[in-house]
N, CA, C and O atoms as CSV, one atom per row, in Angstrom:
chain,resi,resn,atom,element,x,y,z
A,1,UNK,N,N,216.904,230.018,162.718
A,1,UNK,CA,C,217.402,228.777,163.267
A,1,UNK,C,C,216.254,227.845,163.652
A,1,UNK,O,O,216.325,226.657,163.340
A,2,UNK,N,N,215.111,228.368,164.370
A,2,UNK,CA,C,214.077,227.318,164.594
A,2,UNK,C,C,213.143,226.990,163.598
A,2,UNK,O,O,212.033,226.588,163.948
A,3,UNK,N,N,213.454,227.112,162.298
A,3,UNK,CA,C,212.684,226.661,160.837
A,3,UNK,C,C,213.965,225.512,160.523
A,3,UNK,O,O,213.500,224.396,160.292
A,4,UNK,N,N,215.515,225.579,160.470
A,4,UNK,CA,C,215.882,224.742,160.309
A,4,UNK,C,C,216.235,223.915,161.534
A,4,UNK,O,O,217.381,223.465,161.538
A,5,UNK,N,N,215.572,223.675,162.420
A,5,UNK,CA,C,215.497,222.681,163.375
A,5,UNK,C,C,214.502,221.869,163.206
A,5,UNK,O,O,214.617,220.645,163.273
A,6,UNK,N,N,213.464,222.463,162.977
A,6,UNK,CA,C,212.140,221.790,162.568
A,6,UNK,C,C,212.367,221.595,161.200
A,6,UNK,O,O,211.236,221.454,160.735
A,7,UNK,N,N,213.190,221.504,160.276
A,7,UNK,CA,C,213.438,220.602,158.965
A,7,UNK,C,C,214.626,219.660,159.505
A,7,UNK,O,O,214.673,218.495,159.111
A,8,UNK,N,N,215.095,219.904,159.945
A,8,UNK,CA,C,216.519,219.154,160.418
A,8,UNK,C,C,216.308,217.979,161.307
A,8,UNK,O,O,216.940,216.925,161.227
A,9,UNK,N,N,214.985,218.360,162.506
A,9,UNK,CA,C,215.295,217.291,163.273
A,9,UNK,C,C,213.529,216.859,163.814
A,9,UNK,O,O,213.137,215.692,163.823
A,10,UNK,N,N,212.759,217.898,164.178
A,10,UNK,CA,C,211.855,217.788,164.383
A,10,UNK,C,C,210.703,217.088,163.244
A,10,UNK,O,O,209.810,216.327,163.616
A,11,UNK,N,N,210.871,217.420,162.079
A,11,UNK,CA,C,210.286,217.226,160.873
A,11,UNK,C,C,210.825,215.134,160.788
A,11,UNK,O,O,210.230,214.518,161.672
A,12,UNK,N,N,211.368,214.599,160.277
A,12,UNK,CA,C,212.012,213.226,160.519
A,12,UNK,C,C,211.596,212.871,162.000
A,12,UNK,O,O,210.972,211.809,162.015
A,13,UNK,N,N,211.729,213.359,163.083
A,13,UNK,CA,C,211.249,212.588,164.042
A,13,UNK,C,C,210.207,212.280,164.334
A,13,UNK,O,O,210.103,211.417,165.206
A,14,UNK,N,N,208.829,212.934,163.645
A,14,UNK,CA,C,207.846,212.847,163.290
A,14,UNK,C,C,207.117,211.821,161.978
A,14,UNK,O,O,206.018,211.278,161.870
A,15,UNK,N,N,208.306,211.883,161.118
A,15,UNK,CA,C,207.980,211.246,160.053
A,15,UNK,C,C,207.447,212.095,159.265
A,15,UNK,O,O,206.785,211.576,158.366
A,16,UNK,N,N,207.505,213.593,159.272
A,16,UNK,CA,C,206.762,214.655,158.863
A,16,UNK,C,C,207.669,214.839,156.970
A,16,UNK,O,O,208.900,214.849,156.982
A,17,UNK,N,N,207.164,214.924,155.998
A,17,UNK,CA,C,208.055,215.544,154.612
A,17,UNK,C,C,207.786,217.269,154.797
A,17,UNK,O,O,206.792,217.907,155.143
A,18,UNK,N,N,208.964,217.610,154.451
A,18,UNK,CA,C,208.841,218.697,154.049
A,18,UNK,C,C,209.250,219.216,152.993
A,18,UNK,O,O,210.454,219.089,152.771
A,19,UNK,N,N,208.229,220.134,151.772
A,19,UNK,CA,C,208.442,220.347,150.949
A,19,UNK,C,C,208.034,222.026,150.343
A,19,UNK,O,O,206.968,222.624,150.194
A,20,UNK,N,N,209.244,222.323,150.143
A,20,UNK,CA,C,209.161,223.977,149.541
A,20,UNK,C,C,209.176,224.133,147.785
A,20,UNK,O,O,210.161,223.824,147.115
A,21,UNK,N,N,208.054,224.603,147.275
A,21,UNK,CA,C,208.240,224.411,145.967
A,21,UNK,C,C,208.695,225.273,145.322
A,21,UNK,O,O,209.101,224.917,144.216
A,22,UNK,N,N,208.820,226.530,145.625
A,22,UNK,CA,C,209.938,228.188,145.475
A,22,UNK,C,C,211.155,227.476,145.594
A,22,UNK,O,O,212.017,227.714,144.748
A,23,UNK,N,N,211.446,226.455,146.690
A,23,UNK,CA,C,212.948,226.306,146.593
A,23,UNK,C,C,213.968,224.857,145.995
A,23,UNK,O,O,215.129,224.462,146.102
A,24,UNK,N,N,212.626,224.407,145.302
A,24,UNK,CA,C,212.554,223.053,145.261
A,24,UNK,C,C,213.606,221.727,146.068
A,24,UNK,O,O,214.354,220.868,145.601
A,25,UNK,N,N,213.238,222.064,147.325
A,25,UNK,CA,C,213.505,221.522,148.407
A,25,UNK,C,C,212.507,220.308,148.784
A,25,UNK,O,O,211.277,220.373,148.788
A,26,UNK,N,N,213.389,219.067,149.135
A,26,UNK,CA,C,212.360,218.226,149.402
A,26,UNK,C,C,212.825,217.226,150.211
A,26,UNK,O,O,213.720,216.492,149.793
A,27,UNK,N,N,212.156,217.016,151.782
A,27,UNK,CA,C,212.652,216.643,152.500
A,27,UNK,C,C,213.282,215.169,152.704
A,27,UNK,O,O,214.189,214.888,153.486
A,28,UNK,N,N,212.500,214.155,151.696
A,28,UNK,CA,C,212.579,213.167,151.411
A,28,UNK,C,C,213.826,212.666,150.608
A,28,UNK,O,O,214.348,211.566,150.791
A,29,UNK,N,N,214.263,213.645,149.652
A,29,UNK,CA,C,215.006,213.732,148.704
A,29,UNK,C,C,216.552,213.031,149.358
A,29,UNK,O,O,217.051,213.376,150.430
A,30,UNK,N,N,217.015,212.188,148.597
A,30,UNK,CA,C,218.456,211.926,149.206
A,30,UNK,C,C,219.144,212.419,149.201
A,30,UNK,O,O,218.811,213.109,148.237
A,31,UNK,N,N,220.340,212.916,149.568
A,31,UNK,CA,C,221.484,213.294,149.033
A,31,UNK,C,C,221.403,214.970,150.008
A,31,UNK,O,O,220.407,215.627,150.311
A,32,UNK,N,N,222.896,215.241,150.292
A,32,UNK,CA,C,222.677,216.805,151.203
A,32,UNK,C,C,222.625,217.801,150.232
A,32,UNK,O,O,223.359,217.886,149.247
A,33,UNK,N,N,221.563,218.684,150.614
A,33,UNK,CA,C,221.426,220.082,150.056
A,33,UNK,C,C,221.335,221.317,151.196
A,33,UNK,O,O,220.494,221.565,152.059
A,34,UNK,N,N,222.572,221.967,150.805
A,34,UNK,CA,C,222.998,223.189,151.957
A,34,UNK,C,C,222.025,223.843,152.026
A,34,UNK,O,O,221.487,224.051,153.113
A,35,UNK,N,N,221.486,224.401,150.715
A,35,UNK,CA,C,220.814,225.646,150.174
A,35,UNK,C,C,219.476,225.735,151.199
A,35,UNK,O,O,219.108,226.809,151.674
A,36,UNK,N,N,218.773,224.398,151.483
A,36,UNK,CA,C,217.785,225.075,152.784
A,36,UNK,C,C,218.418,225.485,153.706
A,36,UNK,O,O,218.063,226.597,154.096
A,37,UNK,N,N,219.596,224.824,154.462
A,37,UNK,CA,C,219.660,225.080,155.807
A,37,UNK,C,C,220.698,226.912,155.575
A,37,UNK,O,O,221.096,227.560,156.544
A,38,UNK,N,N,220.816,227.165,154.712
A,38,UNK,CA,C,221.724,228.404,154.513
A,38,UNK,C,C,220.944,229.091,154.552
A,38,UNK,O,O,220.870,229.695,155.622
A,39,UNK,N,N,219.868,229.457,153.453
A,39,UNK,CA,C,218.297,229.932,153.381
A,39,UNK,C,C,217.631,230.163,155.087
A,39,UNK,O,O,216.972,231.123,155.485
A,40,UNK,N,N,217.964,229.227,155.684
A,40,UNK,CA,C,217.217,229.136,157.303
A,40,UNK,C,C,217.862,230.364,157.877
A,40,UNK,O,O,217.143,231.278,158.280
A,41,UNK,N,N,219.478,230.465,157.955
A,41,UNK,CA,C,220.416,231.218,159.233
A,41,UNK,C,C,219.931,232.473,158.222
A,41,UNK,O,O,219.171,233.189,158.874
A,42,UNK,N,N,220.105,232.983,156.871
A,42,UNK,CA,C,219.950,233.926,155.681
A,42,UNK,C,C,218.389,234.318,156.607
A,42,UNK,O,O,218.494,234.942,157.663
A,43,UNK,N,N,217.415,234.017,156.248
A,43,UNK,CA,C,216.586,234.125,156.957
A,43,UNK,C,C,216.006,234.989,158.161
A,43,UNK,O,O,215.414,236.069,158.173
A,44,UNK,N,N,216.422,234.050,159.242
A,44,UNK,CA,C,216.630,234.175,160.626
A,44,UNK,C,C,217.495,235.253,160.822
A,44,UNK,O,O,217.020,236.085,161.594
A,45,UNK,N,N,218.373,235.467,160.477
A,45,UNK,CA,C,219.050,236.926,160.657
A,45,UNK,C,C,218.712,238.070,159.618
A,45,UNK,O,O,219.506,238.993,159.438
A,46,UNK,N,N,217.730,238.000,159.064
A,46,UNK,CA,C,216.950,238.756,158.288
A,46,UNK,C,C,216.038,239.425,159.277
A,46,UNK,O,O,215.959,240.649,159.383
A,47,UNK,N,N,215.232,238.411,160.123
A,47,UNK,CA,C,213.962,238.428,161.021
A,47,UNK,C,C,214.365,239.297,162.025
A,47,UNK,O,O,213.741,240.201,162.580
A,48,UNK,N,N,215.670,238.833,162.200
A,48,UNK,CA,C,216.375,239.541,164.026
A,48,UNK,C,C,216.323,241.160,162.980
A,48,UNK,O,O,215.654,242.127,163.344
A,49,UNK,N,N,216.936,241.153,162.036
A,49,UNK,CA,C,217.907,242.370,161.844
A,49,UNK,C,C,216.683,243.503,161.662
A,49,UNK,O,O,216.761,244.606,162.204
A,50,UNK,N,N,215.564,243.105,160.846
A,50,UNK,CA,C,214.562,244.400,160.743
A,50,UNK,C,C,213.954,244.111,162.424
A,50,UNK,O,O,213.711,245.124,163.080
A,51,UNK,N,N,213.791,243.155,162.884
A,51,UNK,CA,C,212.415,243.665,164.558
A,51,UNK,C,C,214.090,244.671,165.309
A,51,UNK,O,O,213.790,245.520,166.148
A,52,UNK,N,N,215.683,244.530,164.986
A,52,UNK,CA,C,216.178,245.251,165.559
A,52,UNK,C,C,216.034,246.783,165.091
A,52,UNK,O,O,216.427,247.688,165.828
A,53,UNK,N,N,215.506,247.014,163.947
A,53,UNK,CA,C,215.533,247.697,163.285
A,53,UNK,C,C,213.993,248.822,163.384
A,53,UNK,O,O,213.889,250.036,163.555
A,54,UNK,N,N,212.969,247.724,163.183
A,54,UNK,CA,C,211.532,248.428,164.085
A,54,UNK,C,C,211.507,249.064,165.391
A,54,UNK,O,O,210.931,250.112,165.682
A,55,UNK,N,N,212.235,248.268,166.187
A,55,UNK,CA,C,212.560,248.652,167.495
A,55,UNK,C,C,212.900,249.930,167.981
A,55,UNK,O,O,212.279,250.571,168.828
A,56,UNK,N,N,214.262,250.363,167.195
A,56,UNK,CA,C,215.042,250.973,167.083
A,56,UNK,C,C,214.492,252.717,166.805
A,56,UNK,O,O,214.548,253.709,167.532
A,57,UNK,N,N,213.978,252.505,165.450
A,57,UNK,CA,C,212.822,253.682,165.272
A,57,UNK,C,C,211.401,254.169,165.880
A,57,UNK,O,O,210.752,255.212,165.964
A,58,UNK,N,N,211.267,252.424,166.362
A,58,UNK,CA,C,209.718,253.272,167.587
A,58,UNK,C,C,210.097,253.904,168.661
A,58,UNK,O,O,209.480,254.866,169.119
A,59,UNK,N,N,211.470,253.269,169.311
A,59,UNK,CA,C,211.547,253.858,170.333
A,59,UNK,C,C,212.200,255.365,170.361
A,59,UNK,O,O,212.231,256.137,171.319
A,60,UNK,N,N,212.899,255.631,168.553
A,60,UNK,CA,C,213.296,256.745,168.753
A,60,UNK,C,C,212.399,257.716,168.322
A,60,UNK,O,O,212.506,258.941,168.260
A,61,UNK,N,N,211.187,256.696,167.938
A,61,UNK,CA,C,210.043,258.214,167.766
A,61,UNK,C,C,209.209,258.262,169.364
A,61,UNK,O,O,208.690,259.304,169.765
A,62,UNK,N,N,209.196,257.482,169.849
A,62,UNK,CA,C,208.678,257.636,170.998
A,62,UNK,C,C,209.282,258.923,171.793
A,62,UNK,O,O,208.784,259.925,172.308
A,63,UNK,N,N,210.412,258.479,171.662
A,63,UNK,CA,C,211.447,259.338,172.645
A,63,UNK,C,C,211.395,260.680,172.190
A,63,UNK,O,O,212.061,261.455,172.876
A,64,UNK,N,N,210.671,261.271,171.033
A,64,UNK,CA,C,210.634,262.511,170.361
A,64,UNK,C,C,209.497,262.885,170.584
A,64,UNK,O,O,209.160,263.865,169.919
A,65,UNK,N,N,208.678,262.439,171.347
A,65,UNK,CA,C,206.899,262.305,171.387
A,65,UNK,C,C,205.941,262.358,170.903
A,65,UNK,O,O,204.857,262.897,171.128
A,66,UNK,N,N,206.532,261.506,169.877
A,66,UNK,CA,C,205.748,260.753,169.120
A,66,UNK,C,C,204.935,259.236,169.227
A,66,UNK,O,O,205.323,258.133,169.611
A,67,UNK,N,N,203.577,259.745,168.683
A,67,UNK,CA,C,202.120,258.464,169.280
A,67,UNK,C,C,202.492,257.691,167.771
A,67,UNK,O,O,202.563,258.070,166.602
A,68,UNK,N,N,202.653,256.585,168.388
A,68,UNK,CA,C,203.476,255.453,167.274
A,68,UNK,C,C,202.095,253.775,167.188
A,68,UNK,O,O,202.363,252.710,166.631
A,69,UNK,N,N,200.702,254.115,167.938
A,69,UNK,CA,C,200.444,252.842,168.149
A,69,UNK,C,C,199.339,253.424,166.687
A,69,UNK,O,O,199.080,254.580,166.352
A,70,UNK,N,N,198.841,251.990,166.012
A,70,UNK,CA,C,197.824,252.811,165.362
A,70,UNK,C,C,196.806,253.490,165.395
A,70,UNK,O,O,196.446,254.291,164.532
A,71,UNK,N,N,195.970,253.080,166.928
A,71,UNK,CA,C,194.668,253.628,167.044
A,71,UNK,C,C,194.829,254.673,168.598
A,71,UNK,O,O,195.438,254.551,169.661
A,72,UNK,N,N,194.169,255.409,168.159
A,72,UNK,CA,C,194.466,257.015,169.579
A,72,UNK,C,C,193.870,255.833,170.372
A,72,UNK,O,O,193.581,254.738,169.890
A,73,UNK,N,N,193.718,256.239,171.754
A,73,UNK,CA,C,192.680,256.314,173.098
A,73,UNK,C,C,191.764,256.977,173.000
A,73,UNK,O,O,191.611,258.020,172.364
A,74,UNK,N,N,190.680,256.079,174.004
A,74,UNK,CA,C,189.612,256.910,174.086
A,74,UNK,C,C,189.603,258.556,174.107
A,74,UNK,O,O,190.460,259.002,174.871
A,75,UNK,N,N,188.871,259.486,173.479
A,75,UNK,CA,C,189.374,260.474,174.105
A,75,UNK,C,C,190.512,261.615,173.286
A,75,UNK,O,O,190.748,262.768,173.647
A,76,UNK,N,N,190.947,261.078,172.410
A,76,UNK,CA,C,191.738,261.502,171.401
A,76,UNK,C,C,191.556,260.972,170.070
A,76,UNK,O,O,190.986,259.957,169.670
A,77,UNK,N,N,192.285,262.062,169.373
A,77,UNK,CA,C,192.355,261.460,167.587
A,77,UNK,C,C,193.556,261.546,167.141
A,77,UNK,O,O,194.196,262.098,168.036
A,78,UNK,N,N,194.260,261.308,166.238
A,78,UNK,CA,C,195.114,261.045,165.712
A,78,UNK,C,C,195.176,262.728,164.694
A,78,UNK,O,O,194.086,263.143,164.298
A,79,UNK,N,N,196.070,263.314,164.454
A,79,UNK,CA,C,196.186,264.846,164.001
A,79,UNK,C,C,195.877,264.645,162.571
A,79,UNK,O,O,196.490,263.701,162.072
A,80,UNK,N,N,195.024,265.338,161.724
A,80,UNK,CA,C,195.127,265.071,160.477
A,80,UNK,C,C,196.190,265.913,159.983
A,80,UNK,O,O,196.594,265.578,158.869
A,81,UNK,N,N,196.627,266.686,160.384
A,81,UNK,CA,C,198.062,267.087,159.391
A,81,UNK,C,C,199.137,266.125,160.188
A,81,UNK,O,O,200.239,266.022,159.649
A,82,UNK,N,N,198.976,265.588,161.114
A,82,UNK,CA,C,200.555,264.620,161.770
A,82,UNK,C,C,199.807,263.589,162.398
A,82,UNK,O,O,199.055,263.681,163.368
A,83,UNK,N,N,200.201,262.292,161.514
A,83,UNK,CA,C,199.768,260.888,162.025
A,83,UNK,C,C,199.992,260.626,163.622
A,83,UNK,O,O,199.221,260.011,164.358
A,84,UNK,N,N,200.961,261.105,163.905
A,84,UNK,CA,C,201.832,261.020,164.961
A,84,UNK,C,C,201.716,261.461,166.159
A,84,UNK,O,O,202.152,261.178,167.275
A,85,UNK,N,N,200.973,262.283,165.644
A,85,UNK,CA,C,200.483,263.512,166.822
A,85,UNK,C,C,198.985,263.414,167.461
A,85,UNK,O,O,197.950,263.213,166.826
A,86,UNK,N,N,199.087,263.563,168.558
A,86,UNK,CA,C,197.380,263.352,168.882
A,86,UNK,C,C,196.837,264.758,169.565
A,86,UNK,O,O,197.462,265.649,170.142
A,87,UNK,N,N,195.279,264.593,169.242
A,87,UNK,CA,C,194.678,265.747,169.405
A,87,UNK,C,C,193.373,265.295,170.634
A,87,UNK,O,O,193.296,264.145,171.067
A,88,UNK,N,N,192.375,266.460,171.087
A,88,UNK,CA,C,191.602,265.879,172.040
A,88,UNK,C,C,190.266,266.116,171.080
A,88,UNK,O,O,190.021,267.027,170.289
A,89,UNK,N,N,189.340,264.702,171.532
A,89,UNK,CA,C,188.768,264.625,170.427
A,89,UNK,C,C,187.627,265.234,171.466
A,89,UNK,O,O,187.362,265.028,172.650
A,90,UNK,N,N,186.996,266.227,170.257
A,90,UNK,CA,C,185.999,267.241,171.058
A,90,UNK,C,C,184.754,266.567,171.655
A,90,UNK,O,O,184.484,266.897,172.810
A,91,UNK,N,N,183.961,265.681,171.055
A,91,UNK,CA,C,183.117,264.672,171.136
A,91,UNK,C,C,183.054,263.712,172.315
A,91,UNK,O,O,182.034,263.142,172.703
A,92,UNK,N,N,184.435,263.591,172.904
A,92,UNK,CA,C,184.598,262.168,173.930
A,92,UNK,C,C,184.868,262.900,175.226
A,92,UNK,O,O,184.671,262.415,176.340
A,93,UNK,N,N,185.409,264.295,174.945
A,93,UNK,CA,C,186.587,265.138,175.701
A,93,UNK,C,C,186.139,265.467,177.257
A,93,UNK,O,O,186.873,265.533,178.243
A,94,UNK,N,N,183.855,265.767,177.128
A,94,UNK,CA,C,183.190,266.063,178.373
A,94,UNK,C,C,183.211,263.830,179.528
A,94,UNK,O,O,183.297,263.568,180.728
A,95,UNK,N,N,183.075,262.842,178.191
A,95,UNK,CA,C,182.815,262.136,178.929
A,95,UNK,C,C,184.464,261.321,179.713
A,95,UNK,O,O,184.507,260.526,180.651
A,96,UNK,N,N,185.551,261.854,178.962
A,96,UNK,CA,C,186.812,261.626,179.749
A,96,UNK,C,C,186.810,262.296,181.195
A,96,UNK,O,O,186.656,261.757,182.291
A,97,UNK,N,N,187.030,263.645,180.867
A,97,UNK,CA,C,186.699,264.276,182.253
A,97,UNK,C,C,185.704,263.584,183.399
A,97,UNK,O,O,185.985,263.498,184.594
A,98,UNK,N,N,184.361,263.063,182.709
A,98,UNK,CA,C,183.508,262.230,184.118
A,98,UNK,C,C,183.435,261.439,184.728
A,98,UNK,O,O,182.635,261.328,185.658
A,99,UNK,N,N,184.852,260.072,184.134
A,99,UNK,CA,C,185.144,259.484,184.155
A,99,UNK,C,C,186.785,259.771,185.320
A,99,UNK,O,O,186.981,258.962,186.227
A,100,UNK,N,N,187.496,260.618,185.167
A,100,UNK,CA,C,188.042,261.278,185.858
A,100,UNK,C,C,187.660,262.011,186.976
A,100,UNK,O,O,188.413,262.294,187.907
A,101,UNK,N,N,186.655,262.273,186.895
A,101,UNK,CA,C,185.727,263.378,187.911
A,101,UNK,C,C,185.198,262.108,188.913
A,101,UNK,O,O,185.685,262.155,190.042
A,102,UNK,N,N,184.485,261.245,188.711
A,102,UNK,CA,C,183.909,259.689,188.957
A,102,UNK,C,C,185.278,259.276,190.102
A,102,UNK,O,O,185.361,259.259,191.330
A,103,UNK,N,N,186.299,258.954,188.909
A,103,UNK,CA,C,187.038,258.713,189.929
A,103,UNK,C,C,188.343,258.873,190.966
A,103,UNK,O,O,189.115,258.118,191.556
A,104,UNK,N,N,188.131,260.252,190.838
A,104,UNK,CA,C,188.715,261.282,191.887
A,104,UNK,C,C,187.670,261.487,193.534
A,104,UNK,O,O,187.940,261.831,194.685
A,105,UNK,N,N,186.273,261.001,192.713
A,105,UNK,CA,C,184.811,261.123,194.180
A,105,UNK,C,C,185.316,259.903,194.777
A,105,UNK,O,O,185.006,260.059,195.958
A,106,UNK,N,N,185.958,258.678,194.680
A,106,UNK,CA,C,186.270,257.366,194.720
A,106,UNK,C,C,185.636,256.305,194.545
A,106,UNK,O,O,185.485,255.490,195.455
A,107,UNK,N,N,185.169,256.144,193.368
A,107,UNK,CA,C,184.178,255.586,192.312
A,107,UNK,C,C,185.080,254.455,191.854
A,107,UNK,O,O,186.144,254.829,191.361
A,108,UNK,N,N,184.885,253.245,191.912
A,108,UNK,CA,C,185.982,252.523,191.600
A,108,UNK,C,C,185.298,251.908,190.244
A,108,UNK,O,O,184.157,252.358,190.141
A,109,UNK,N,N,185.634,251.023,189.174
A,109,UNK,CA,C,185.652,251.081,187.388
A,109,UNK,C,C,184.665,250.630,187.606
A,109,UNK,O,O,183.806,251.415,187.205
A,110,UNK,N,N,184.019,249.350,188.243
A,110,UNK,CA,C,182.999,249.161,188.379
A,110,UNK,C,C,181.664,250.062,188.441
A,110,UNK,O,O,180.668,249.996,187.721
A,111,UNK,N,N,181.945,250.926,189.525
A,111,UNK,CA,C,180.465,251.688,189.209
A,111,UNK,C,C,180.538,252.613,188.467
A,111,UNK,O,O,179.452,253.017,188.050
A,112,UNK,N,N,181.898,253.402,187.943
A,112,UNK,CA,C,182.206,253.997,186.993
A,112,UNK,C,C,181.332,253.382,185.523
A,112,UNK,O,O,180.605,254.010,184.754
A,113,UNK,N,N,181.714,252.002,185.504
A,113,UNK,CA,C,181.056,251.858,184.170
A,113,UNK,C,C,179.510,251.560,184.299
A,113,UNK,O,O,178.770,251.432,183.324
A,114,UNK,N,N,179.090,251.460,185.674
A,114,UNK,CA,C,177.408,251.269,185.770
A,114,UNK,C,C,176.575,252.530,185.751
A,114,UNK,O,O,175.367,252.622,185.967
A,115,UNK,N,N,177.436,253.481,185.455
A,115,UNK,CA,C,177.244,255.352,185.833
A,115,UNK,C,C,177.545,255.540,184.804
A,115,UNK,O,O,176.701,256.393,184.529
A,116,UNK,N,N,178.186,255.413,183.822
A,116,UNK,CA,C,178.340,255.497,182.434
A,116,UNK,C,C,176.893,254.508,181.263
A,116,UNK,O,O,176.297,254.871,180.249
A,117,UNK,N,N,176.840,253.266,182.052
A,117,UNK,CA,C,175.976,252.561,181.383
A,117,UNK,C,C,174.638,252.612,181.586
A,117,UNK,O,O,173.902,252.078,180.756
A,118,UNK,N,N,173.966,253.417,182.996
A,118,UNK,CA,C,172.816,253.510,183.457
A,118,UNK,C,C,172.210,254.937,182.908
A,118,UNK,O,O,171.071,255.284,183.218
């Protein structure tokens, strides 16, 4: 709906043309042609229907506990037999803990990261 608002009303109040050459649509053109503004709602409920649809499956892999973002956290890897799955990455695993250890003494991020960086 807000692609055919901005051809419909915003686009002319501007003095703006708009022109689609896939649909050979042209804003200037006289005479009414449905086929953009049908194309717009066709569209637009295309857009709603898969993000309802993405939604739908992250949250039901979430809910299965499943790691759905692309990149692990510090501190972890991503499973090579399960994308999905995260592992503790052996390499990061002593400086998570000191960072934890840091601030359990009551080390607040600040000197945490000047104790990390010094």
């Amino acid at each position: 709906m807000e692609a055919g608002n901005y051809i419909e009303r915003v686009f002319p109040f501007l003095d703006v043309r708009f022109i689609s050459v896939n649909d050979g649509f042209d804003s200037f053109r006289c005479g009414t042609d449905l086929s953009m503004p049908l194309k717009n709602i066709v569209n637009e409920y295309y857009a709603k229907d898969i993000s309802r649809k993405v939604t739908s499956a992250l949250n039901t892999a979430r809910a299965e506990g499943k790691f759905v973002i692309k990149l692990a956290p510090y501190g972890y890897l991503k499973s090579p037999q399960d994308k999905q799955s995260l592992v503790v990455d052996g390499e990061t695993a002593g400086v998570v803990k000191r960072i934890f250890r840091l601030f359990l003494e009551g080390n607040g991020y600040g000197r945490i990261a000047g104790i990390l960086n010094g």
